[in-house]
N, C-alpha and C positions, 0 to 999 in steps of 0.2 A: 591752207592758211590757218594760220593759230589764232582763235581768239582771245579779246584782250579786254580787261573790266574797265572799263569807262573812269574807275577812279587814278588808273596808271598814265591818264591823259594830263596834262597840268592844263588849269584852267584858261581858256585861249584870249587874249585880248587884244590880237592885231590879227586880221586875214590877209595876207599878202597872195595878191592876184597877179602871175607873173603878165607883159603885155599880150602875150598872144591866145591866154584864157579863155577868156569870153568870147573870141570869135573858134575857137579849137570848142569847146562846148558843147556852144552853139550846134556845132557838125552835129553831135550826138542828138540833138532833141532837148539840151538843159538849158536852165539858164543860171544865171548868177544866183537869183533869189531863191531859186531852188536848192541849187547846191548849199548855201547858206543855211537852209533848214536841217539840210541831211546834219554839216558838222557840228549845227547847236543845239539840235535835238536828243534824245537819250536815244543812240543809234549803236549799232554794232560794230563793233571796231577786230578788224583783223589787219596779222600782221603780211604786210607786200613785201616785192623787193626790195634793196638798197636803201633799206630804214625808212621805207615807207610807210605809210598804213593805210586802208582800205576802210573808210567809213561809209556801215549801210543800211540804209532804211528805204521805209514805204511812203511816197508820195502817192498818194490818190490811187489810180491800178498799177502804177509803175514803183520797181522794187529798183533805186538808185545807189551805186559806188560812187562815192567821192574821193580822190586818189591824194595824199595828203604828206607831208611833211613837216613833222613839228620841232621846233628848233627852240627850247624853255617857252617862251608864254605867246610865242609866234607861230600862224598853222602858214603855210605855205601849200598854194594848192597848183597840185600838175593838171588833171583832167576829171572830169563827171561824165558818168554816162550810165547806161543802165548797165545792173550788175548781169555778173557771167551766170552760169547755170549754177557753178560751186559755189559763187557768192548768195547766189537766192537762197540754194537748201541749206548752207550755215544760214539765211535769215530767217529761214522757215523753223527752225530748230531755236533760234533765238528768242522767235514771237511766240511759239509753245512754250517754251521757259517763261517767261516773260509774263506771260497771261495766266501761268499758272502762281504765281502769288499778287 
């Protein structure tokens, strides 16, 4: 996955939660609230399948992908869960950059 600078995002003011979200989530260990911090946090954004994108950050010890959809100023969200092995070390590499200015 390719990452992507956070200003290529346009800025989101509608979260469209499809119905079966929150309880599909759920499965993983997230929650709504949570996932909500990953996408409006300064998080790492990579590019997913089928014009998706892969927003990822650090809740408390857990490193979270939120699987996303952005359609101009609407995010559309498919699934959260914790991120894959690829997604942690592009976040480990994000958080060095990151901390170094």
């Amino acid at each position: 996955p390719r990452s992507l600078l956070k200003k290529e995002i346009p800025e989101i003011q509608k979260i469209i939660w499809g119905k079966d979200v929150p309880e599909h989530i759920s499965k993983h260990k997230v929650t709504m609230d949570e996932a909500e911090i990953v996408i409006r946090s300064d998080t790492l954004i990579l590019e997913g399948h089928s014009k998706r994108k892969i927003l990822v950050n650090r809740l408390a010890s857990r490193i979270i992908s939120v699987i996303v959809e952005i359609k101009g100023n609407k995010l559309i969200v498919f699934t959260a869960r914790d991120a894959s092995q690829i997604e942690r070390n592009k976040f480990y590499e994000y958080e060095k950059i990151k901390n170094r200015t």
